[in-house]
MDTraj code that builds the backbone (N, CA, C; nanometers):
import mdtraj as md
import numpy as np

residues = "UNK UNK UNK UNK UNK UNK UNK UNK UNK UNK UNK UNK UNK UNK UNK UNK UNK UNK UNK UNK UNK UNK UNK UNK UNK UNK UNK UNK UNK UNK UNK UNK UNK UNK UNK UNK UNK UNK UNK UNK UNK UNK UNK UNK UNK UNK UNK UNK UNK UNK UNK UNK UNK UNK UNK UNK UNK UNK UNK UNK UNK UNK UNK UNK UNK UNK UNK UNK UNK UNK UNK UNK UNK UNK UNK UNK UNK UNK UNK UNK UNK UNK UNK".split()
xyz = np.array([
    [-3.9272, -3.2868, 2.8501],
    [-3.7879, -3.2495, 2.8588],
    [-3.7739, -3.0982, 2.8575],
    [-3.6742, -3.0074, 2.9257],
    [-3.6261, -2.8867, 2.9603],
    [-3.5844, -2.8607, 2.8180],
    [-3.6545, -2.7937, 2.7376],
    [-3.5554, -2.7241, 2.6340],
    [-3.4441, -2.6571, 2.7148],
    [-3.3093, -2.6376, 2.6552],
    [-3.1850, -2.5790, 2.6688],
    [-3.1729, -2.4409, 2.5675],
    [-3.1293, -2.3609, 2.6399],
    [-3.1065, -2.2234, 2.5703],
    [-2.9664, -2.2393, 2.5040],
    [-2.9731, -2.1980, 2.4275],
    [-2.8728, -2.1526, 2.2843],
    [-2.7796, -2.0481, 2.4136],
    [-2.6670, -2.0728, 2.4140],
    [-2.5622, -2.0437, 2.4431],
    [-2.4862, -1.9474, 2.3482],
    [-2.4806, -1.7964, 2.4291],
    [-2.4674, -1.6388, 2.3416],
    [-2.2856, -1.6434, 2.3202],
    [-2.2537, -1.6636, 2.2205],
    [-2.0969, -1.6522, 2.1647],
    [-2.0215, -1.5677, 2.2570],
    [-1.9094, -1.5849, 2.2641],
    [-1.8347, -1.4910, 2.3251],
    [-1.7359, -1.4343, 2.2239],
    [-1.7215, -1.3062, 2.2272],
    [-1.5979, -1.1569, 2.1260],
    [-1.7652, -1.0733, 2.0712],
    [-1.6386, -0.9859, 1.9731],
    [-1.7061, -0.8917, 1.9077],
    [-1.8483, -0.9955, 1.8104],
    [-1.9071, -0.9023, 1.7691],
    [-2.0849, -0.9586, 1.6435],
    [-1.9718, -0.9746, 1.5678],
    [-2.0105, -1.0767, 1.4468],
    [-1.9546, -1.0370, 1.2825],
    [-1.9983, -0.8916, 1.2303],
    [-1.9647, -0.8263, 1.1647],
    [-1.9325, -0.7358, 1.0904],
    [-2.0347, -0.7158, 0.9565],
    [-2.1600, -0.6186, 0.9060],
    [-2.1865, -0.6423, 0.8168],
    [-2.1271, -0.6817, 0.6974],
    [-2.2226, -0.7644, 0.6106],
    [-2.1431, -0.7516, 0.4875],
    [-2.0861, -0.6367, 0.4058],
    [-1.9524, -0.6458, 0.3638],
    [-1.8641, -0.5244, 0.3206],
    [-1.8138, -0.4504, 0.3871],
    [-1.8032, -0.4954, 0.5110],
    [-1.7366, -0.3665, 0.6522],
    [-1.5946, -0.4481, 0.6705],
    [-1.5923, -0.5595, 0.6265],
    [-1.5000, -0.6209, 0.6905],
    [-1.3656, -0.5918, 0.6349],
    [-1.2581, -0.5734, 0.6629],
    [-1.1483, -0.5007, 0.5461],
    [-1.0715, -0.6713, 0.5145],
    [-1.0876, -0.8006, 0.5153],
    [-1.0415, -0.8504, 0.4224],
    [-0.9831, -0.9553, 0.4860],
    [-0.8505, -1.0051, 0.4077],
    [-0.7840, -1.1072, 0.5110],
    [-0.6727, -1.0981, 0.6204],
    [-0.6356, -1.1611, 0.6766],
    [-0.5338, -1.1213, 0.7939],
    [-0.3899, -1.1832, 0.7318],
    [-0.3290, -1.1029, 0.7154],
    [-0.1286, -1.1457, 0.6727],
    [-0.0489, -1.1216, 0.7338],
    [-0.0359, -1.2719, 0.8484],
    [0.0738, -1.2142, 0.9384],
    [0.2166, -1.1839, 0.9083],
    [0.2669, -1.0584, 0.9555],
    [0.4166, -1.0478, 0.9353],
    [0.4432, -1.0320, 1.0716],
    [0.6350, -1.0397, 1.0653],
    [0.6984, -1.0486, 1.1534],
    [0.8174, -0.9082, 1.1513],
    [0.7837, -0.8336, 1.2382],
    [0.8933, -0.7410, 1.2404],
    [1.0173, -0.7440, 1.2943],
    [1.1430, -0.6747, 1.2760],
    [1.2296, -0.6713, 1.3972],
    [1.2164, -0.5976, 1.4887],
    [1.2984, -0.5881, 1.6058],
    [1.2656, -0.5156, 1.7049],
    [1.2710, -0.3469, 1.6809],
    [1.3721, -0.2931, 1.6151],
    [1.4243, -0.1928, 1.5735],
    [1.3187, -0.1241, 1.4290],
    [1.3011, -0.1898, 1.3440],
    [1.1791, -0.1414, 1.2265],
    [1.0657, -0.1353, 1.3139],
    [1.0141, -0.2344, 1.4230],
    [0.8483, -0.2120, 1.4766],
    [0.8843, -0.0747, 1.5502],
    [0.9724, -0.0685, 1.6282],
    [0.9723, 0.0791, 1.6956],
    [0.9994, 0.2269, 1.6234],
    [1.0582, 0.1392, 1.4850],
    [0.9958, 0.3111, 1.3741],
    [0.8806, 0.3471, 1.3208],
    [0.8294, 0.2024, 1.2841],
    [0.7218, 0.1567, 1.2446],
    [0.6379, 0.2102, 1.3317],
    [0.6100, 0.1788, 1.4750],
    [0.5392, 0.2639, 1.5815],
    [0.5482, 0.3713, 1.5862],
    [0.6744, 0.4363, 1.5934],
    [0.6388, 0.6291, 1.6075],
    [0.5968, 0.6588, 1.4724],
    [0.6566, 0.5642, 1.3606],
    [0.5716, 0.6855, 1.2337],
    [0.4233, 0.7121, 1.2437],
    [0.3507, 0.5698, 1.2941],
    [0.2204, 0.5688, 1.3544],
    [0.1643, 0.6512, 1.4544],
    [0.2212, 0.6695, 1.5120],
    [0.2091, 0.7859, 1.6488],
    [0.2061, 0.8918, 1.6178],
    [0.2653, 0.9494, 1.5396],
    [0.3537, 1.0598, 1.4213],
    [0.2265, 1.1091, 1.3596],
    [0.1365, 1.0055, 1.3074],
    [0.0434, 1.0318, 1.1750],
    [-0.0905, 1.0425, 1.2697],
    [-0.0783, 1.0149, 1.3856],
    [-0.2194, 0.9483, 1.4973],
    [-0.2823, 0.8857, 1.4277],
    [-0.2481, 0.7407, 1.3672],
    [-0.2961, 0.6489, 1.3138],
    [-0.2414, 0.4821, 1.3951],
    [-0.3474, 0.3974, 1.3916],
    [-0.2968, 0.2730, 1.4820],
    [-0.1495, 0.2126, 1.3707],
    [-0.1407, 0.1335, 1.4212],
    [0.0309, 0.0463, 1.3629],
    [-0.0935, -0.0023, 1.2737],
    [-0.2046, -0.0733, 1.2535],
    [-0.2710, -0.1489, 1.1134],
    [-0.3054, -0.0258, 0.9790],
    [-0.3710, 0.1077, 1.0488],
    [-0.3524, 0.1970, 0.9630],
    [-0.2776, 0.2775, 0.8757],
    [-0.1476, 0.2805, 0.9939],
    [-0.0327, 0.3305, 0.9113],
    [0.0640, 0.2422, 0.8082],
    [0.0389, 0.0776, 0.8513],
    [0.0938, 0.0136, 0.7849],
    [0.0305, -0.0179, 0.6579],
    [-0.1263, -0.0100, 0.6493],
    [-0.2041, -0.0574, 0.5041],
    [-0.1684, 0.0910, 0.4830],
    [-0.2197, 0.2017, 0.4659],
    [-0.1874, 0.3292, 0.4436],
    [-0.0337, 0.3643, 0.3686],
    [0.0645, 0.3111, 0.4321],
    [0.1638, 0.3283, 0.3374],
    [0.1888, 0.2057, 0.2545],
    [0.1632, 0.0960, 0.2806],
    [0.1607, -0.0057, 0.1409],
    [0.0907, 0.0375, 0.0348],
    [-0.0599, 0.0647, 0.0784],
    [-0.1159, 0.1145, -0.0545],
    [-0.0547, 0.2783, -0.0945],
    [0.0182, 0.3654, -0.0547],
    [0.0720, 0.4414, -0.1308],
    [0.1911, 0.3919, -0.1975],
    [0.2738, 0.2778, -0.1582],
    [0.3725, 0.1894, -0.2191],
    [0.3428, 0.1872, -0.3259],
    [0.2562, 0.0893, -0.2854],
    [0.2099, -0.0125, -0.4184],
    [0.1617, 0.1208, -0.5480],
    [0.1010, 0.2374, -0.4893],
    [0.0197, 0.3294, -0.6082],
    [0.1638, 0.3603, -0.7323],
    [0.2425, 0.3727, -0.5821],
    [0.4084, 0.4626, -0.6739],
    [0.4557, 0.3666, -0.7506],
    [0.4835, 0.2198, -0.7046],
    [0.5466, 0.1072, -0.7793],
    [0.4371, 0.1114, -0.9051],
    [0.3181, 0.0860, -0.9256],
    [0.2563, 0.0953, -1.0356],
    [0.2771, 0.2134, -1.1360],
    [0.2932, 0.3365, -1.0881],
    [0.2981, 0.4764, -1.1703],
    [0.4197, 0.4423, -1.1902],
    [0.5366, 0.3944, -1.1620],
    [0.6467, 0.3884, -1.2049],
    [0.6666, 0.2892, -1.3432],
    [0.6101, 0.1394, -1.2953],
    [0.5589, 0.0408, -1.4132],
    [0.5087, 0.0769, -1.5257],
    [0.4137, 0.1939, -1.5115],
    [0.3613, 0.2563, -1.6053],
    [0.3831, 0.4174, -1.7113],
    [0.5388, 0.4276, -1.6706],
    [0.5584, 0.5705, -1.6597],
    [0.5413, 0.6833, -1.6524],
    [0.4753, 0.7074, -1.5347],
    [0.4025, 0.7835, -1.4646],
    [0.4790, 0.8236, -1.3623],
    [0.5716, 0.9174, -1.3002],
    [0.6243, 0.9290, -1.2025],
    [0.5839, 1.0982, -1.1369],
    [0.5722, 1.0862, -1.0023],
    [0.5332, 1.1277, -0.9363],
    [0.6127, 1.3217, -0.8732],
    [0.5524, 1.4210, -0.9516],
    [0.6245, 1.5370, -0.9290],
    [0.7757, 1.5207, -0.7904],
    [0.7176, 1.4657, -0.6906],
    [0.8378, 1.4914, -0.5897],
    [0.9703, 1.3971, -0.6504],
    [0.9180, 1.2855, -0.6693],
    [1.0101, 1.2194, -0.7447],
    [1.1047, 1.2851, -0.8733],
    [0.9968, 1.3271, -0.9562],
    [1.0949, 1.3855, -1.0648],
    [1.1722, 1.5264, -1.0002],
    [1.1266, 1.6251, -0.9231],
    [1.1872, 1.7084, -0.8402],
    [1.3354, 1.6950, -0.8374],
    [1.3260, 1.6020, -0.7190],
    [1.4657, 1.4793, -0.6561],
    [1.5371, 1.4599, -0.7347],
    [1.5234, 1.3804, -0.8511],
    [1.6237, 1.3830, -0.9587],
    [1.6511, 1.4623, -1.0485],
    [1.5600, 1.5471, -1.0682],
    [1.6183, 1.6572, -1.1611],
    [1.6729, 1.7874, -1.0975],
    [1.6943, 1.7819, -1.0308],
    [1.7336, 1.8665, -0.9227],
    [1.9095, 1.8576, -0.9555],
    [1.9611, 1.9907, -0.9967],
    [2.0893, 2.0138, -1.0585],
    [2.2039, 2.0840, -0.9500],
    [2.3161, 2.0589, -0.9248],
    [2.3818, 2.1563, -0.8013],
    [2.4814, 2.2411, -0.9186],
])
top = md.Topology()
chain = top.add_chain()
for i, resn in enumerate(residues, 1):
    res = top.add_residue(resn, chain, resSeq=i)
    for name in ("N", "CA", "C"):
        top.add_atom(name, md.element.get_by_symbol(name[0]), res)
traj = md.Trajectory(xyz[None], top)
């Protein structure tokens, strides 16, 4: 009998272990937020996945320093800021 060759996958290789950044969470934008959402990206020359993990995790850093009372010079600036 003809051995049969192993049939080569089709897309990208997997990714070493630890390269991979994690799981996929789809969201849904509106039309009007994705197109701010896009130039802020454009803005930063970062893709729409970079700029979007990029400012969550500075979110998330501020929401924690806040939890923890820790707030952030520009922040205290802003409000203490007297006319």
């Amino acid at each position: 009998m003809a051995q049969r060759k192993k049939a080569n996958k089709v897309g990208r290789p997997k990714l070493p272990k630890g390269e991979a950044k994690g799981r996929i969470v789809p969201v849904r934008f509106a039309t009007d937020d994705l197109r701010q959402i896009t130039a802020a990206a454009k803005a930063r020359k970062q893709t729409l996945s970079e700029w979007i993990r990029s400012t969550l995790q500075a979110a998330t850093q501020l929401m924690m320093g806040f939890k923890l009372g820790h707030y952030p010079e520009p922040f205290l600036a802003f409000f203490s800021y007297s006319i």
